[in-house]
C-alpha positions as CSV (number, residue, x, y, z in Angstrom):
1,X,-22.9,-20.4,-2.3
2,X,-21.3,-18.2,0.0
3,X,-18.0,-16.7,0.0
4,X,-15.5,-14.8,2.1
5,X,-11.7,-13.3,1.5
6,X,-9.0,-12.9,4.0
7,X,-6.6,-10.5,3.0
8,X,-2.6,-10.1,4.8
9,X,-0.3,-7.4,2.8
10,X,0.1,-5.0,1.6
11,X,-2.5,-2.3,-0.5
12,X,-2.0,-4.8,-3.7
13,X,-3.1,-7.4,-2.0
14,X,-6.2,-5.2,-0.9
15,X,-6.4,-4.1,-4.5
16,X,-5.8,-8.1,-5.7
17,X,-8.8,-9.4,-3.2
18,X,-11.3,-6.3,-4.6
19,X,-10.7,-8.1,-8.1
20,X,-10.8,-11.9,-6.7
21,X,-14.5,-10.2,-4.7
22,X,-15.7,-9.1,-8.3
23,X,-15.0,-12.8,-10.2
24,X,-16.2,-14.9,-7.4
25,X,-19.4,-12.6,-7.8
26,X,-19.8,-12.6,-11.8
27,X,-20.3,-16.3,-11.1
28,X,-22.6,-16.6,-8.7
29,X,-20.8,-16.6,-5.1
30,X,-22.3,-14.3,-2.3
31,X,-20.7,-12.8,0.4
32,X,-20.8,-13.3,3.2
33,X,-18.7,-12.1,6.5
34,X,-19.6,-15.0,9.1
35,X,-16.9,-17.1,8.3
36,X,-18.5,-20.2,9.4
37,X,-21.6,-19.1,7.0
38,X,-18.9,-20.0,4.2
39,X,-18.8,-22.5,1.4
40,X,-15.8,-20.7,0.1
41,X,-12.9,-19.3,1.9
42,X,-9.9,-17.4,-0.4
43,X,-6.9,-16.4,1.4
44,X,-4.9,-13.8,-0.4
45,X,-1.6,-14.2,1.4
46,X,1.6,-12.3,1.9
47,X,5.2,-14.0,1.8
48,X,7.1,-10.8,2.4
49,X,7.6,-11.3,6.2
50,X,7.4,-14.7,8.2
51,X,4.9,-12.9,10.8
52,X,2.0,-13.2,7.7
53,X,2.7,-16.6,6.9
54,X,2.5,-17.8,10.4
55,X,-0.7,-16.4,10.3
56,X,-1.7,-18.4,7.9
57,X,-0.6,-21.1,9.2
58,X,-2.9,-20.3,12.4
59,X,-5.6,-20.8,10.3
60,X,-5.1,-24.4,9.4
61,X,-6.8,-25.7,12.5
62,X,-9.8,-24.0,12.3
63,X,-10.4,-24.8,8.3
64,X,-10.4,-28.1,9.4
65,X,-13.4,-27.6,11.8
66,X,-15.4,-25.9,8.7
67,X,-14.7,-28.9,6.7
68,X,-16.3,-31.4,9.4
69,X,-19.3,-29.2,9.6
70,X,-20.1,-28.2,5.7
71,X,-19.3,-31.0,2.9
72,X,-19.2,-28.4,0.1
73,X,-16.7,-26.4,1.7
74,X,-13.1,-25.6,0.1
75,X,-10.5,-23.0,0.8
76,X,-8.4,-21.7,-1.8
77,X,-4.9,-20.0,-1.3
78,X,-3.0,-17.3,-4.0
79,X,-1.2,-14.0,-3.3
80,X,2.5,-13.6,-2.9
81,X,3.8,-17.0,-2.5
82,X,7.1,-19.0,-2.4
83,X,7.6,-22.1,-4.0
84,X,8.9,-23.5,0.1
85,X,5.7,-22.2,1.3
86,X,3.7,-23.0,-1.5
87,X,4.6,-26.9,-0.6
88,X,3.6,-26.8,3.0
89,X,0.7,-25.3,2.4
90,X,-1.0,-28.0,-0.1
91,X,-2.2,-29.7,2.6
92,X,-4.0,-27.2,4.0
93,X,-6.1,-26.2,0.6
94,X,-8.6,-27.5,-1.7
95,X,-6.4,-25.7,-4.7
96,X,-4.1,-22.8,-5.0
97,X,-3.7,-20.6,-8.0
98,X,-1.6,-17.8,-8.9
99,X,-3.2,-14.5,-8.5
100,X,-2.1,-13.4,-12.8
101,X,-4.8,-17.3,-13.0
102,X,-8.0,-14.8,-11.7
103,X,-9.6,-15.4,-14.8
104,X,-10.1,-19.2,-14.8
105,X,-11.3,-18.9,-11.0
106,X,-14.1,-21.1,-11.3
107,X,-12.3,-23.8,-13.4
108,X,-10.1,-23.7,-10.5
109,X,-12.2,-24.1,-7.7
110,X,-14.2,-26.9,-9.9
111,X,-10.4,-28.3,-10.2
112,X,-11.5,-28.4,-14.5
113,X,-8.8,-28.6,-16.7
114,X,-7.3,-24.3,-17.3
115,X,-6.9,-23.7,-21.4
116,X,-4.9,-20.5,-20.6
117,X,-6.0,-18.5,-23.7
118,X,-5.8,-14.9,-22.0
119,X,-2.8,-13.1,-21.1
120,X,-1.9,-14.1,-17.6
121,X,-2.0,-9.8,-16.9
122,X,-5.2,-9.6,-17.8
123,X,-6.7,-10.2,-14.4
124,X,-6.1,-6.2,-13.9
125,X,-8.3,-5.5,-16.3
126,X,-11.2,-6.8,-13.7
127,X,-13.0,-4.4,-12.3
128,X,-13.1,-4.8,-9.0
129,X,-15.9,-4.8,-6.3
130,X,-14.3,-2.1,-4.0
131,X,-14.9,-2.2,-0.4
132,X,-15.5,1.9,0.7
133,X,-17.2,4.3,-0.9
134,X,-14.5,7.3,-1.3
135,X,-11.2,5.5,-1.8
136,X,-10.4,3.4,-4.5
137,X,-7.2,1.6,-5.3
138,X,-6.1,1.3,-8.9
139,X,-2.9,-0.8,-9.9
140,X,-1.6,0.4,-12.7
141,X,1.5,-1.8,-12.9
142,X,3.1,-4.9,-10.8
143,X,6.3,-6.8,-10.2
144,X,9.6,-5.3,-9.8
145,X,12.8,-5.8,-11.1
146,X,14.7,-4.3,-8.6
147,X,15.9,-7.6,-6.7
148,X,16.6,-5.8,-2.7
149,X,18.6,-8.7,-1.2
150,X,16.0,-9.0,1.6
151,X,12.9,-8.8,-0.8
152,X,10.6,-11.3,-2.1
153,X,8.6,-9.7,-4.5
154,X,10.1,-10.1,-7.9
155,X,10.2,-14.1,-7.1
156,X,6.5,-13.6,-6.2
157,X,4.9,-11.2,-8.5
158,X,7.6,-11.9,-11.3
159,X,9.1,-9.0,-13.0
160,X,7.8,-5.6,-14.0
161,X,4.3,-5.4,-16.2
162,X,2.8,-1.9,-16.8
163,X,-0.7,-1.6,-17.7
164,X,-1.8,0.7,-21.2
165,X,-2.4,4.0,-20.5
166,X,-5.9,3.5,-21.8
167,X,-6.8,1.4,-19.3
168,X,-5.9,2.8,-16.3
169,X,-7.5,6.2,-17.6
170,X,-10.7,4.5,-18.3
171,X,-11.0,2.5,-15.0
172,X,-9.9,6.0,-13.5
173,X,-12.8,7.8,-15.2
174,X,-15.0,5.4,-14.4
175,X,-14.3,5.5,-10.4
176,X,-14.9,9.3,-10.2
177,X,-18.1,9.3,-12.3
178,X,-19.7,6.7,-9.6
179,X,-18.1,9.2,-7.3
180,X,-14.6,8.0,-5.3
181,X,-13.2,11.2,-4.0
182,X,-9.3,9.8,-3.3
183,X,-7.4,7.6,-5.9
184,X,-4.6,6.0,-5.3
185,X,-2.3,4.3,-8.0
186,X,-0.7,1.6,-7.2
187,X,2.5,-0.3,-8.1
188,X,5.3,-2.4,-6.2
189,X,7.4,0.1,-7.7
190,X,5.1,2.5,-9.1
191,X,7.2,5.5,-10.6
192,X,8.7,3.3,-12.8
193,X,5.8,2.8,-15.1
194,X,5.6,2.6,-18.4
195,X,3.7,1.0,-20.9
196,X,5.3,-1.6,-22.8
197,X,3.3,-1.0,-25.7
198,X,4.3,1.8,-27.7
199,X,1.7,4.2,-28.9
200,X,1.7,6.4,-31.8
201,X,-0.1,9.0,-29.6
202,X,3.1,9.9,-28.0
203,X,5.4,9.6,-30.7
204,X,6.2,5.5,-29.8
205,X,7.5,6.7,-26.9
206,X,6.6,4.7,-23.5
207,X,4.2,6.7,-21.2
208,X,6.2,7.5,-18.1
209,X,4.4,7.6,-14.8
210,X,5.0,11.8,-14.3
211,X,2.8,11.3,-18.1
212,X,0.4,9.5,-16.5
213,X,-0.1,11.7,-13.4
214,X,-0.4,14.7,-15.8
215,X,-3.1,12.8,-17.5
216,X,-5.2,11.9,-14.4
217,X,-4.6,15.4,-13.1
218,X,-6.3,17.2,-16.6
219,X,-9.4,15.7,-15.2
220,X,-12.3,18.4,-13.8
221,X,-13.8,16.5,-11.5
222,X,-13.1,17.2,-7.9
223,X,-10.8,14.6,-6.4
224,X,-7.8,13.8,-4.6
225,X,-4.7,11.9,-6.5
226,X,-1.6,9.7,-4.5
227,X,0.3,6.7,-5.4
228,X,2.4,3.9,-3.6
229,X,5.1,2.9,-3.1
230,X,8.0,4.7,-4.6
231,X,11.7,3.7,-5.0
232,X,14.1,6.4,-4.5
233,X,16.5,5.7,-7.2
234,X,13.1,6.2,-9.9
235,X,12.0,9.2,-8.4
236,X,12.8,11.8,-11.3
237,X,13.2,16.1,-11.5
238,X,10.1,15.3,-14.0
239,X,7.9,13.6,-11.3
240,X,8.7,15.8,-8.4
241,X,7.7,18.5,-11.0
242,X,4.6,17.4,-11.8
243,X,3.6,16.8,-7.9
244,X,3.9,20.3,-6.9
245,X,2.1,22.0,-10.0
246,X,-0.2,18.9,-9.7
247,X,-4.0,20.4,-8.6
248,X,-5.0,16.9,-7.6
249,X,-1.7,15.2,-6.6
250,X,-1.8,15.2,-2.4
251,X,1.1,16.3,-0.5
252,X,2.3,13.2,0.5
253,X,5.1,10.8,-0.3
254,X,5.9,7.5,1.1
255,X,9.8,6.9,-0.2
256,X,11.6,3.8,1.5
257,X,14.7,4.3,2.7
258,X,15.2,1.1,4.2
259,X,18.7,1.7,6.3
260,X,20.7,4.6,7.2
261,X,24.1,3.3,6.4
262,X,25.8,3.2,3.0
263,X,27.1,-0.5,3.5
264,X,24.0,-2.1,4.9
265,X,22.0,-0.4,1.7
266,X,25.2,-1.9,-0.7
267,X,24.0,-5.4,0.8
268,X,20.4,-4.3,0.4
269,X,21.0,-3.7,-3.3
270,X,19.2,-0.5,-2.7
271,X,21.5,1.6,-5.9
272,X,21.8,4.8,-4.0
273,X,23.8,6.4,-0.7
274,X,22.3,8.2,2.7
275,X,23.7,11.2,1.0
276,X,21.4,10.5,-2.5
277,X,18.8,10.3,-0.4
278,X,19.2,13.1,1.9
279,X,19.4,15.0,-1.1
280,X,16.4,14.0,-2.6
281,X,14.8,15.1,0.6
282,X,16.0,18.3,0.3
283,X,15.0,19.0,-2.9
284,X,11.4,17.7,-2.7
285,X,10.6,19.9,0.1
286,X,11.9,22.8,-1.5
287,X,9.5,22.3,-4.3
288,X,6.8,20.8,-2.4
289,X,6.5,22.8,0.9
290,X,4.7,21.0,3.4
291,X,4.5,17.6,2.2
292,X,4.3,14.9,4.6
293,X,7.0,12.1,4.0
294,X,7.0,8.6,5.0
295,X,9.2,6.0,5.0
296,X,10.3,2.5,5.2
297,X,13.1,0.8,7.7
298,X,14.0,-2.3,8.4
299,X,16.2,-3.0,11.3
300,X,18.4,-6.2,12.0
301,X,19.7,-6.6,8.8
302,X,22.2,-9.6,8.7
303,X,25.4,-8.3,10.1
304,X,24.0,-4.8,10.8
305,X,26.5,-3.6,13.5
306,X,25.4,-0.9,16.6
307,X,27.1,1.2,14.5
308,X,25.4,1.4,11.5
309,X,22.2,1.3,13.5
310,X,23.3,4.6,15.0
311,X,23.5,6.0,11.2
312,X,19.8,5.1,10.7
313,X,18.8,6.6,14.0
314,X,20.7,10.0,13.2
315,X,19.4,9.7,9.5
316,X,15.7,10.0,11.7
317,X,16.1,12.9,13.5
318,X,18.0,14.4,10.2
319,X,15.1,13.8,7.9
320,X,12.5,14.1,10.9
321,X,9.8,11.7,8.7
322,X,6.0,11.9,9.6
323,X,5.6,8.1,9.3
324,X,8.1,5.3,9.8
325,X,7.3,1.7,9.0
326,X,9.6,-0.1,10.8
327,X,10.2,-4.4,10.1
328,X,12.5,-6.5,12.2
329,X,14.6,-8.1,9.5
330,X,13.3,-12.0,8.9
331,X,15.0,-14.4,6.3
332,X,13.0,-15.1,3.4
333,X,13.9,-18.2,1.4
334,X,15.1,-17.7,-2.0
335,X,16.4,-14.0,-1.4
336,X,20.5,-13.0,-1.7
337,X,20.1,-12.3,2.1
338,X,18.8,-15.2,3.5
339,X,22.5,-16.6,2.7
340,X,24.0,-14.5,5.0
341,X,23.8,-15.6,8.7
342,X,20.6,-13.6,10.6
343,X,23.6,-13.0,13.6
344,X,21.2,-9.6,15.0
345,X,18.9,-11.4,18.3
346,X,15.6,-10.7,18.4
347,X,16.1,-9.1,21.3
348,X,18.3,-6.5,19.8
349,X,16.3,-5.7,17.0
350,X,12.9,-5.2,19.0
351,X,14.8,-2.4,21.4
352,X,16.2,-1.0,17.8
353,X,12.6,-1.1,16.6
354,X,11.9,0.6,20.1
355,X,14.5,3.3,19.3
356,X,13.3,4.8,16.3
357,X,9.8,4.7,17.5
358,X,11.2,7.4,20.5
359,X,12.5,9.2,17.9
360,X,9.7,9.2,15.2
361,X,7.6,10.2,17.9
362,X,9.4,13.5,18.9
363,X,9.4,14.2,15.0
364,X,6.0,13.6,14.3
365,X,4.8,15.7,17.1
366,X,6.7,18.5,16.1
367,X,6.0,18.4,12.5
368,X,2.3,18.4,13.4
369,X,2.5,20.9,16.0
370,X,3.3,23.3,12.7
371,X,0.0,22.7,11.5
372,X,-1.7,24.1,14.8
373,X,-4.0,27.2,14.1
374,X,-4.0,26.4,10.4
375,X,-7.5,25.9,8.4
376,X,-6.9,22.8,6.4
377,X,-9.3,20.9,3.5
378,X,-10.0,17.6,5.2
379,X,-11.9,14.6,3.4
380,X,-14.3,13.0,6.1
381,X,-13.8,9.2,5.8
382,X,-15.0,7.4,8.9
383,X,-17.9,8.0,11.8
384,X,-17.7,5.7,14.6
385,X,-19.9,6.4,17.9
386,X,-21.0,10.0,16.5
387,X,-17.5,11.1,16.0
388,X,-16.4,11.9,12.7
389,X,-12.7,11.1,11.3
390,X,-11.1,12.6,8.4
391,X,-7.4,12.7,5.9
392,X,-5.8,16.4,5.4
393,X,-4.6,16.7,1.5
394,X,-1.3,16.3,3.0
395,X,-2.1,12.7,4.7
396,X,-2.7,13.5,8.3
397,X,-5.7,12.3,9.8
398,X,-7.8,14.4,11.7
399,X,-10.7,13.6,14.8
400,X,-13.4,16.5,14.4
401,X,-14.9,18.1,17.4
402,X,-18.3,18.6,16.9
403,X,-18.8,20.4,20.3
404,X,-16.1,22.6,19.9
405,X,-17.0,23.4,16.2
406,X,-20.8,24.3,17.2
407,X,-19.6,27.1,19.7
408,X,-17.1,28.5,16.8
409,X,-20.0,28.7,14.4
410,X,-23.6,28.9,15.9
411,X,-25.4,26.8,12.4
412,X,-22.6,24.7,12.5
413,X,-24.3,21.5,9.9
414,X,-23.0,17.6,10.8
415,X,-20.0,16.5,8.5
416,X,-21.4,13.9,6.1
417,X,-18.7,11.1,5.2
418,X,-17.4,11.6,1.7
419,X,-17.8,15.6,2.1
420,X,-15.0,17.7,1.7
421,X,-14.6,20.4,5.0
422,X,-12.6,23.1,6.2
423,X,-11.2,22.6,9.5
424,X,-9.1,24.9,11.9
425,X,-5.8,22.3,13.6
426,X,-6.7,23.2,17.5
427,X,-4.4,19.9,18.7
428,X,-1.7,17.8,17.6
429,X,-0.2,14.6,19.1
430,X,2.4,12.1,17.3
431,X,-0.2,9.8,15.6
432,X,-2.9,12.7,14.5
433,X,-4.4,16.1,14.6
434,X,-7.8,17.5,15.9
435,X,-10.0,20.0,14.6
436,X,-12.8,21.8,14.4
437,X,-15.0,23.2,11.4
438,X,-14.4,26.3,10.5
């Protein structure tokens, strides 16, 4: 019986459909990435914005077609899912399970009666079948209990659950001894780990994520360290400490913002000012020179005026971010702010989205013109058509020039992917650098 997963979301849901790969394999699925070669089709899905569950829905049709063709086919549905959505989609799939259900998989796709005798967290403790071969994503805690008026997840992935320390050390251990080169923790709001299970180890004190880091970091081996996705009001003196004696720890931060304006983040329920975060800015650059910070924005917020727009956009060129993630604001049933009326057009939010982009882009060039004529550790990650690709440790990615590079150095050897190089920054552009080995 074949299988095959399609993934919308965000890098949990990546992480989540590594670990749906690995159970539908320990019992006896094969995959397979013809579509219509399927007997089993596993949609891990994202309710976050209505843009992914449209897409969903644009599958329907063609499910329908596999189903005429292959009697043993089924399609299966889990992810982050509201109850609303949850309903209309029934009809549409053979059986859908909540992602914390992994384990019982197959009593669930035989539609058997579930004795749910394991913790409904264990599913993390799954090792997953990973898709590359140098980057591995480990969750080390999910939920949130944050509750952002516009935000989904704690109604979808329930509240906050931290996994032991032991665990996540010992899948981490694990990854680096087969050889994964980047690790990248993962958490819906992942600086506010902690284990809920005290340990006498630390003097029945929680572990702390800066704790954790420390931990991962001690390591010898030769590998690069990140995390996603952070929440401003979480991200401690301790943490930013440990990032910029960290050996491991890239220079990179990804820190949602969200709005520029102090009202439109008071209706957010965001727990912090512009001036909070401008602050915190400040100080991580001080102690982290030449980190590379990202950010999220969403713009259309119910009842945002031109105004407060205009705050976001100076917050921008302020802050003059690497990355911005930008969302045009869409209701999501069950959430404080799908009760206020969605009175921004669509119109006005694309040519806000527009905006920032203009900006971003003067930012991000200039940032990365900085890096020009610097020799920079890259990790090579991708060859396509004889060009080689590759990440800085600060989260830029990088195009090689091979021609270039063999007239710098006459016994110039090809980049291998998964090798670490040294490359000189001979170009810069908004979205990316180039380089050459040196």
């Amino acid at each position: 019986m074949k299988y095959h997963l399609i993934t919308f979301g965000c890098q949990m849901n990546k992480s989540d459909s590594e670990r749906i790969a690995a159970r539908l394999q320990n019992i006896g699925y094969e995959k397979t990435t013809d579509i219509k070669q399927s007997d089993l089709i596993i949609v891990n899905m994202c309710s976050v914005r209505q843009s992914a569950v449209d897409r969903v829905y644009g599958l329907a049709n063609q499910f329908l077609e596999l189903k005429k063709k292959n009697v043993q086919f089924k399609v299966g549905l889990t992810g982050c899912l509201l109850n609303q959505d949850r309903k209309k989609m029934e009809k549409f799939f053979d059986f859908i399970f909540n992602i914390k259900d992994l384990n019982n998989l197959e009593k669930i796709i035989l539609q058997q009666k579930i004795d749910f005798e394991k913790s409904p967290q264990d599913y993390l403790s799954l090792l997953p079948k990973i898709n590359s071969k140098i980057s591995a994503f480990v969750p080390i805690m999910t939920g949130c209990n944050n509750f952002c008026s516009y935000c989904v997840v704690p109604y979808t992935r329930g509240r906050e659950f931290s996994r032991p320390e032991q665990e996540i050390i010992k899948e981490v251990k694990s990854l680096i001894k087969k050889g994964f080169l980047e690790i990248i923790l993962l958490g819906q709001n992942v600086n506010s780990y902690h284990q809920n299970i005290k340990t006498l180890r630390h003097k029945n004190k929680a572990i702390n994520f800066p704790k954790l880091l420390q931990m991962i970091d001690n390591f010898s081996e030769n590998f690069w360290l990140t995390f996603l996705t952070s929440h401003p009001k979480d991200l401690s003196d301790e943490l930013i400490k440990v990032m910029a004696q960290s050996k491991k720890i890239i220079k990179y931060l990804h820190l949602p913002v969200q709005s520029g304006d102090n009202e439109i983040l008071k209706k957010m329920n965001r727990h912090y000012t512009v001036q909070d975060y401008k602050n915190l800015i400040k100080k991580i650059r001080k102690k982290i020179p030449g980190i590379t910070i990202s950010t999220d924005i969403i713009v259309g917020f119910p009842g945002e005026t031109k105004k407060q727009f205009k705050n976001t956009a100076r917050l921008l060129k302020k802050i003059k971010f690497d990355q911005v993630y930008i969302a045009q604001y869409s209701p999501r049933a069950g959430t404080k702010a799908a009760l206020i009326k969605d009175d921004v057009l669509k119109e006005e939010k694309h040519q806000r989205e527009k905006t920032l982009n203009k900006i971003l882009e003067k930012t991000a060039l200039k940032n990365n013109k900085k890096l020009i004529g610097q020799t920079l550790e890259i990790l090579v990650k991708n060859c396509k058509n004889n060009q080689y690709y590759g990440q800085t440790k600060n989260f830029k990615n990088v195009k090689i020039n091979l021609e270039k590079s063999n007239k710098a150095e006459l016994f110039f050897p090809q980049p291998k992917i998964g090798q670490f190089v040294k490359a000189k920054i001979i170009k810069a552009t908004p979205w990316g650098l180039e380089g050459i080995i040196n």
